[in-house]
C-alpha positions as CSV (number, residue, x, y, z in Angstrom):
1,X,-21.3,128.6,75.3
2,X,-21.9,125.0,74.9
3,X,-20.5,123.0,71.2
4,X,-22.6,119.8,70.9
5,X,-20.6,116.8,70.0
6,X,-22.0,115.0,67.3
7,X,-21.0,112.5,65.1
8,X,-19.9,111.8,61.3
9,X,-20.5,108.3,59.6
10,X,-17.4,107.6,57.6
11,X,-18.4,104.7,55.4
12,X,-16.2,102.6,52.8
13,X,-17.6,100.5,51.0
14,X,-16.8,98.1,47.4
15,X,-19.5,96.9,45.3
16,X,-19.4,95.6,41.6
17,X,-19.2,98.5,38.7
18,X,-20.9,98.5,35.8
19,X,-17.9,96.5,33.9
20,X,-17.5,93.0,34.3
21,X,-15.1,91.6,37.4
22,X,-14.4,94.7,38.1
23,X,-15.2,96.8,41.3
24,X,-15.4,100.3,42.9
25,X,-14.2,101.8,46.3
26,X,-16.7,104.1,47.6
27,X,-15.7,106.7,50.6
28,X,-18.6,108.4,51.9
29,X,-17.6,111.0,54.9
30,X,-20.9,113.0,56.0
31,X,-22.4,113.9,53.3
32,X,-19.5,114.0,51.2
33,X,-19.2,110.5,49.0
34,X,-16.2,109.7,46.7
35,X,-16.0,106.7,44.1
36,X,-13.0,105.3,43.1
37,X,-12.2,102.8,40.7
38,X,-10.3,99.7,41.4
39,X,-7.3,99.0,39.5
40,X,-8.1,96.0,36.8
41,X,-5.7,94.2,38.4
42,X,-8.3,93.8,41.4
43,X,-11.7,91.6,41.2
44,X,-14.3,91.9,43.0
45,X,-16.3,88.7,43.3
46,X,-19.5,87.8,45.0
47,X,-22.8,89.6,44.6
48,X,-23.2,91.2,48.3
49,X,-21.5,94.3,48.5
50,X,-18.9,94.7,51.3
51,X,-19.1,97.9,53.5
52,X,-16.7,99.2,56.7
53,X,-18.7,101.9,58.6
54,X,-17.0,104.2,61.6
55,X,-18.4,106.7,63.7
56,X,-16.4,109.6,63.9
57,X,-16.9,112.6,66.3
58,X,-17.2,116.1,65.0
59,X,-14.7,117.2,67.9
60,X,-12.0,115.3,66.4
61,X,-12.2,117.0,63.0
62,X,-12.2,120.2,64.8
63,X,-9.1,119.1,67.3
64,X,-7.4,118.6,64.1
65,X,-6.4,122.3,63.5
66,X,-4.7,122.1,67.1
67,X,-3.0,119.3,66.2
68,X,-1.5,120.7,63.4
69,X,-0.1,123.5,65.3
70,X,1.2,121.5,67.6
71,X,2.9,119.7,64.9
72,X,4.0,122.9,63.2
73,X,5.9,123.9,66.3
74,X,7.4,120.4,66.4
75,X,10.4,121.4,64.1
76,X,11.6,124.9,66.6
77,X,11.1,122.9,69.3
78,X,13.5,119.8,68.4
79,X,15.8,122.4,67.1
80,X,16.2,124.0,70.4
81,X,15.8,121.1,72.2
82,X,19.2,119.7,70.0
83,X,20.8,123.1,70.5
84,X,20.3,123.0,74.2
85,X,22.1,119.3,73.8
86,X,24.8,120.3,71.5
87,X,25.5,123.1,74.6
88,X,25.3,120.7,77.2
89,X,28.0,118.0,75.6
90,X,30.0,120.7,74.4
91,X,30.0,121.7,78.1
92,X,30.4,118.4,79.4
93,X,33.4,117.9,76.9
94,X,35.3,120.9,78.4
95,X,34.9,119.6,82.0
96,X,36.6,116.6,80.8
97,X,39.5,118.0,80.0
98,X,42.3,118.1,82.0
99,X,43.7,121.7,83.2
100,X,46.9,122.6,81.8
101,X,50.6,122.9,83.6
102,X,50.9,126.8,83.7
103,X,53.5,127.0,86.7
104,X,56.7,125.7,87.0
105,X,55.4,122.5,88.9
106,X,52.3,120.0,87.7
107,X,50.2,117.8,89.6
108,X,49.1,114.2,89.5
109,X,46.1,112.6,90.7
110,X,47.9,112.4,94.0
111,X,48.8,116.2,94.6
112,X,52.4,115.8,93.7
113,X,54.8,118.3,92.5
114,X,56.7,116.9,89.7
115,X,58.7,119.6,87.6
116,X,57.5,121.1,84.6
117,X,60.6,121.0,81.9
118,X,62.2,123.9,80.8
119,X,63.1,125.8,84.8
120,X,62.1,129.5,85.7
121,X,64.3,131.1,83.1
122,X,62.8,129.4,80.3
123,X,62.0,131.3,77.6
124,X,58.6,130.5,76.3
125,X,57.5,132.8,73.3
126,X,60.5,133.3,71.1
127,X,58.9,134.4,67.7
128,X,60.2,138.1,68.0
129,X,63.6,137.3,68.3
130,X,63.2,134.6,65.5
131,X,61.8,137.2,63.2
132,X,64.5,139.9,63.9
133,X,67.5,141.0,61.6
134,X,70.0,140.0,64.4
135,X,69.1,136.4,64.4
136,X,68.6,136.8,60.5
137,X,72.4,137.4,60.3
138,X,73.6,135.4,62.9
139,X,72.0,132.4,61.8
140,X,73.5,130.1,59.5
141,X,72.5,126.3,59.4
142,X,75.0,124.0,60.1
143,X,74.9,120.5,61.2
144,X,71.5,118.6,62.2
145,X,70.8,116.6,65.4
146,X,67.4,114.9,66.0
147,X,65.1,114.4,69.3
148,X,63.5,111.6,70.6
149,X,61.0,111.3,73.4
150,X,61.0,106.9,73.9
151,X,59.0,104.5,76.3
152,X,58.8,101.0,77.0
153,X,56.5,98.9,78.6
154,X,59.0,98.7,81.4
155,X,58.9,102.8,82.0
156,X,54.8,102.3,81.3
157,X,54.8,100.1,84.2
158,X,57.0,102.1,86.3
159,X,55.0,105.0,85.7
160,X,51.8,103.4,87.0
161,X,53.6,102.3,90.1
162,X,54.7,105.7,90.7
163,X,52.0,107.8,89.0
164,X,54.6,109.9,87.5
165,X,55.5,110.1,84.0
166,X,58.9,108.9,82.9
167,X,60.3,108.6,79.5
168,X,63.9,109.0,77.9
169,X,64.4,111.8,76.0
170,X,67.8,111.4,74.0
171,X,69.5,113.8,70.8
172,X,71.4,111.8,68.1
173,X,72.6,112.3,64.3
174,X,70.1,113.0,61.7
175,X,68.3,110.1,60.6
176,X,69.9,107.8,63.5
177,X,66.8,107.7,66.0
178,X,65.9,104.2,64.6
179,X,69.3,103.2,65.0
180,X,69.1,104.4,68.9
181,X,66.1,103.0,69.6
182,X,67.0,99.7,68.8
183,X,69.9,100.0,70.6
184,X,68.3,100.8,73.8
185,X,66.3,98.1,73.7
186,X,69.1,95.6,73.2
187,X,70.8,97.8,76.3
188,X,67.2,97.3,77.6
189,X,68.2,101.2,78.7
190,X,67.0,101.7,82.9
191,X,66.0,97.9,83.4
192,X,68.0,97.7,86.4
193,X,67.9,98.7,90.0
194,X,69.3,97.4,93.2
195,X,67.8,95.7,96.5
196,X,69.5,96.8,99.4
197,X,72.5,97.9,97.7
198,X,72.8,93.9,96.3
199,X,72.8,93.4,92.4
200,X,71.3,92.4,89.6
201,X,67.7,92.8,90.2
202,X,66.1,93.0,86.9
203,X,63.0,94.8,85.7
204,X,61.1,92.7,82.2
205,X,59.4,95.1,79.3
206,X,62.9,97.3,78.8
207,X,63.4,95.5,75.4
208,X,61.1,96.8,73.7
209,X,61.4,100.6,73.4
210,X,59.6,102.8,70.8
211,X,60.2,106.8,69.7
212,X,56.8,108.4,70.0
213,X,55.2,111.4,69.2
214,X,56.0,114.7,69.8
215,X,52.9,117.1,69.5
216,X,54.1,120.5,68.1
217,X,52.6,123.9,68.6
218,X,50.1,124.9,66.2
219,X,52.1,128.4,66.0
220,X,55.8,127.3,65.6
221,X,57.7,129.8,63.8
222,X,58.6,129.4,60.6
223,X,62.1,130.7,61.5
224,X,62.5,128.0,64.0
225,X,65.9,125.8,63.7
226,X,63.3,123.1,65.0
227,X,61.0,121.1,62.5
228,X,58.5,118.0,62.8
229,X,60.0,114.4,62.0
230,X,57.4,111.6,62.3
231,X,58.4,110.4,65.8
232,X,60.6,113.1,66.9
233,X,62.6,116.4,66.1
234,X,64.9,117.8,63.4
235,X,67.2,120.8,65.1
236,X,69.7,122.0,62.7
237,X,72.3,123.9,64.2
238,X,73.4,127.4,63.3
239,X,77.1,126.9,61.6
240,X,80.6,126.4,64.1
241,X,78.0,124.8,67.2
242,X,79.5,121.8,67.3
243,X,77.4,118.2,68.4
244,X,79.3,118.5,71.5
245,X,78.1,121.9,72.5
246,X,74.6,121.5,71.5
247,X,74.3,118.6,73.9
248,X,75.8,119.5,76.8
249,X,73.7,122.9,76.6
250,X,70.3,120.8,75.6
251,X,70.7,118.5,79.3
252,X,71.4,121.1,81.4
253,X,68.4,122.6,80.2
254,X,66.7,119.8,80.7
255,X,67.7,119.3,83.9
256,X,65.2,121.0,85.6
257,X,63.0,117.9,85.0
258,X,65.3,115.1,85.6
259,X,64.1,112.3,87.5
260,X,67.4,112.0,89.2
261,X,66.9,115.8,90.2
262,X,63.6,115.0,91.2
263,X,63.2,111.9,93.3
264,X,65.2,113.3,96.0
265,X,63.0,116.7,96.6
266,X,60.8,116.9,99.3
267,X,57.8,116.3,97.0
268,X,59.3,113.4,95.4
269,X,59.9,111.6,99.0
270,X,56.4,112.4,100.0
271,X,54.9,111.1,97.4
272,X,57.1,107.7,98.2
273,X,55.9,107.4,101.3
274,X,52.5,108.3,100.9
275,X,52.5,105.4,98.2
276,X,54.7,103.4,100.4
277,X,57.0,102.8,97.0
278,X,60.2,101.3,97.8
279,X,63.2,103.4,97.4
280,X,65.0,101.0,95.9
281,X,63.3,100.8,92.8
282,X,63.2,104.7,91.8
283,X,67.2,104.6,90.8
284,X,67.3,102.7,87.6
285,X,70.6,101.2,86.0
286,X,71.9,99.7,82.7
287,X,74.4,96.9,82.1
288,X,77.1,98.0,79.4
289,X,78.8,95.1,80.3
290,X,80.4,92.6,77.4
291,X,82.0,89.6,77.2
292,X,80.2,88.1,80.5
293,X,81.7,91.5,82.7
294,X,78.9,93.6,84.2
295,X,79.0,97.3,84.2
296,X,75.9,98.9,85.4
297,X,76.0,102.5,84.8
298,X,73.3,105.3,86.0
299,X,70.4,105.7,83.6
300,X,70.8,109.9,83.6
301,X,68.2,110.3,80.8
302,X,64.7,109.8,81.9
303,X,62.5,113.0,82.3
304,X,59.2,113.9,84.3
305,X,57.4,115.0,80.6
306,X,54.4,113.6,79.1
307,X,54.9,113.9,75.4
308,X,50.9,113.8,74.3
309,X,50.9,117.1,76.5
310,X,50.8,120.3,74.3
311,X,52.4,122.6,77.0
312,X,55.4,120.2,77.5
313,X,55.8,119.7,74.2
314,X,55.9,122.9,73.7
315,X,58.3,123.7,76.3
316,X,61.2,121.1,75.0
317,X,60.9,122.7,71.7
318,X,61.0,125.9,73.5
319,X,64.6,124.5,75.3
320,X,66.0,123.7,71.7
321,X,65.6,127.4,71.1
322,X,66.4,128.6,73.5
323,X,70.3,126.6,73.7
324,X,70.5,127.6,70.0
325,X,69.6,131.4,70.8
326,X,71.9,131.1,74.2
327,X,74.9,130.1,71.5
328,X,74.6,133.1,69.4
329,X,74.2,135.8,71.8
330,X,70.6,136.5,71.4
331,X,69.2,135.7,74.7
């Protein structure tokens, strides 16, 4: 079957109405002819009418249905097309993120086995014994210590020589972490390490430490002695722990990360001398010296933890629990 494609004049034309300085627009399509009025804003002057002719195929008034199906399916296909993108990001988001520390150990980019805080006995998930009568009557808030995870530029740039990550993690009085900040930057806290067992060599960007954040668990239990300060941790102690007790409990826990612990394992001299790091620079030092006397003494509190890490953060609050629930006999 064969459609002959012929044509359609579409014709547009202005010529002068019957009113004076006035004109009409006429549209003639076919055989179809439409006049309109110009607005009387609009003059038409001259006595030659002006005319626009085009020659329109029939096939492209017939195409016209197809297009508009084409243009009704528009809408399903963008929205798949949008859906399939959403999916795709949403996918490429999750291969972006970094796996989680699950075992005792965690990687860096290097394949090295720095501890994960906390050790094997660590109790992770302590809501049931929170919620039970036992710790309901055994529990009776006493005094209150607070946390601190802190970093300097200093530690920032040790870390990067390294590629481990090193902060201090200290315990103080309530509302005192301000106070201890300060004063380890005026101590300029780990600054110091030796060359060949000769002193002072001096490390710059120990001056300036800060408390940062410590991301808390989305589920911590509203029994917990442990609650959110803005750059760091209230801990209140059940009654008769003394300040004493509590700390000496809290860094033997956290012992099982401590860079002194650490960076004489196997992994730890490994990684050294894969990185050819030198030696001398992983035992860090601070001068509580006065009066022009020097007295460097080890820095014992810097930890392999990374405090934007969910599962580390969630580990040292697990370790505050778990020394408070040590002390009363429930664990």
């Amino acid at each position: 079957m064969t459609t002959a494609n012929t044509n359609l004049e579409l014709t547009i034309s202005f010529d002068v109405s019957g009113e004076p300085q006035s004109a009409n627009m006429r549209i003639e399509l076919g055989e179809a002819s439409i006049v309109l009025p110009l607005s009387p804003g609009l003059r038409f002057e001259g006595e030659n009418p002006l005319s626009i002719s085009l020659s329109v195929p029939n096939h492209f008034i017939l195409n016209q249905e197809t297009s508009d199906a084409c243009v009704s399916s528009k809408p399903a296909i963008i929205e798949e097309a949008t859906h399939t993108k959403a999916s795709e990001n949403e996918a490429d988001k999750k291969q972006l993120l970094l796996p989680s520390a699950r075992s005792q150990t965690a990687s860096s980019k290097y394949q090295t086995q720095w501890p994960v805080i906390g050790g094997d006995d660590l109790i992770l998930d302590t809501a049931d014994i929170l919620s039970s009568k036992a710790f309901a009557e055994k529990f009776s808030p006493g005094i209150k210590r607070d946390i601190y995870i802190a970093g300097c530029p200093g530690l920032k740039d040790l870390k990067k020589q390294l590629s481990i990550p090193i902060f201090k993690i200290g315990e103080c009085g309530e509302g005192r972490i301000a106070d201890r900040i300060k004063q380890q930057s005026k101590d300029q806290y780990g600054s110091y390490y030796q060359i060949d067992g000769d002193w002072p060599v001096q490390d710059e960007g120990y001056d300036e430490y800060s408390a940062l954040q410590i991301y808390l668990p989305e589920n911590l239990h509203g029994k917990s002695p442990v609650r959110a300060l803005t750059r760091g941790l209230s801990v209140t102690l059940p009654q008769g722990m003394s300040r004493q007790q509590f700390s000496a409990s809290f860094q033997k826990k956290l012992a099982s990360c401590s860079w002194l612990k650490w960076r004489n394992t196997e992994d730890a001299i490994t990684h050294f001398q894969r990185k050819n790091i030198n030696q001398d620079i992983i035992d860090r030092y601070t001068d509580y010296g006065v009066g022009g006397r020097t007295d460097m003494t080890q820095a014992t509190e810097l930890y392999c933890i990374r405090n934007e890490n969910p599962d580390d953060c969630k580990r040292l609050i697990a370790i505050i629990e778990n020394v408070i629930l040590a002390h009363l006999g429930l664990i």
